[in-house]
N, C-alpha and C positions, 0 to 999 in steps of 0.2 A: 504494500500500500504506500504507494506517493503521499507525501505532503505537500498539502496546496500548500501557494507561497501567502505570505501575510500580506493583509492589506497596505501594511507602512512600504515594503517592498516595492508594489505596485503604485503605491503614488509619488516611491520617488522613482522610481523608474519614470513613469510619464513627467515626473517635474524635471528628469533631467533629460527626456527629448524634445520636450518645449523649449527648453533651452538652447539646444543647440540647433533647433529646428528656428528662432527665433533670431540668432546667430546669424545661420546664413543666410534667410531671409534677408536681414540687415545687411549683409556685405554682398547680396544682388543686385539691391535698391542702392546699395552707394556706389556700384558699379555704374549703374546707368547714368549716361550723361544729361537726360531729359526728364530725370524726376522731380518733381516739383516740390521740393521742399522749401526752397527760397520764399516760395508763391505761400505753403502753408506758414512758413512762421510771419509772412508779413500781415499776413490777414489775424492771425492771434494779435499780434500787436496794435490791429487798430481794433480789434473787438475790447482791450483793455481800457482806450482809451475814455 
């Protein structure tokens, strides 16, 4: 008889492939030369205003 794995197991495993899932996400989008982050932070800055 196998032992399921424990719940803590299981949610760090998924917390650490958010992670790294979230990672390179991030170094897709700063690869691209057309993504509009400029565009997003200007528009926070006038919503501050």
């Amino acid at each position: 008889m196998q032992r399921k794995p424990d719940l803590l197991w299981i949610l760090a495993i998924l917390f650490g492939l958010g992670i790294v899932t979230t990672g390179y996400a991030q170094s897709l989008w700063a690869a691209k030369a057309d993504a509009p982050v400029e565009v997003t932070q200007q528009q926070q800055q006038q919503s501050r205003r």
